[in-house]
N, C-alpha and C positions, 0 to 999 in steps of 0.2 A: 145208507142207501135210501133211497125217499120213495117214498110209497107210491100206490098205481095214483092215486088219489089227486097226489103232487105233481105227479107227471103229467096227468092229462089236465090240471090247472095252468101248467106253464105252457104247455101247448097251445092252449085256446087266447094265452094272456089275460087270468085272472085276477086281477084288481081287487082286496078289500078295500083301501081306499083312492077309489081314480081318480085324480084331477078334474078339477070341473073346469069341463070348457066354456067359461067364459071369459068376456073381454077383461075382468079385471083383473084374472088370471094367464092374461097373454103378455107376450114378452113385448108388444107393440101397444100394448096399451098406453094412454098418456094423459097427463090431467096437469090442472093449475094449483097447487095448495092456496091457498089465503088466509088470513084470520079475518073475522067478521069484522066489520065497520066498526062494531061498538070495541070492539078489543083495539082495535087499529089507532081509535083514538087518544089510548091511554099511553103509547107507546112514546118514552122519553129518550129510552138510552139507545133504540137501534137491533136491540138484540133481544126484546121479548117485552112483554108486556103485566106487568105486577096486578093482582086484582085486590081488593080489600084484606083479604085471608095473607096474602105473599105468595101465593101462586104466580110461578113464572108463564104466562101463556105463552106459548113458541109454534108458531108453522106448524112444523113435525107434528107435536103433538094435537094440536088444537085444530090445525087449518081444516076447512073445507074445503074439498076439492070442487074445481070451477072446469069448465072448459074440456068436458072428458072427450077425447080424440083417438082415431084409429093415428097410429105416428106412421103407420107403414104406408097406408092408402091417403090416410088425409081427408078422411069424412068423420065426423061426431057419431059416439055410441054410449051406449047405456051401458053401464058396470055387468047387468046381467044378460043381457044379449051375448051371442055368439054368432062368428062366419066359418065360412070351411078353411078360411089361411089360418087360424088358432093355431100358436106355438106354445110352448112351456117358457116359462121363465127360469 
């Protein structure tokens, strides 16, 4: 059985950890990866980029993100900003 405690926390919808509402946590968020210039120019085979060490540099893991976009509305936003249409992912 769960406590008074319990009960009036699911009532009110309490959260230890809530979702932060922002844009990089919305399901309409959107952005461009890249790899920088200087990695870009190292790139022989198509499929990543080798540095001195053998380091594979790859998008995924390396890119910067370019070009951050609302995808639902179609105006530009800041990873940390928020609007009132914020979805979950």
């Amino acid at each position: 059985m769960a406590s008074k405690i319990q009960i009036k926390r699911d009532e009110c919808g309490y959260q230890e950890k809530p979702p932060a509402k922002q844009c990089n946590t919305c399901v309409d968020f959107a952005c461009d990866r890249l790899l920088p210039k200087w990695m870009e120019e190292r790139n022989a085979s198509g499929e990543g980029v080798y540095c001195e060490r053998g380091t594979l540099y790859t998008v995924e893991r390396h890119g910067v993100e370019k070009n951050l976009r609302c995808a639902r509305h179609g105006f530009a936003v800041k990873k940390m900003a928020r609007c009132g249409d914020w979805r979950p992912k």
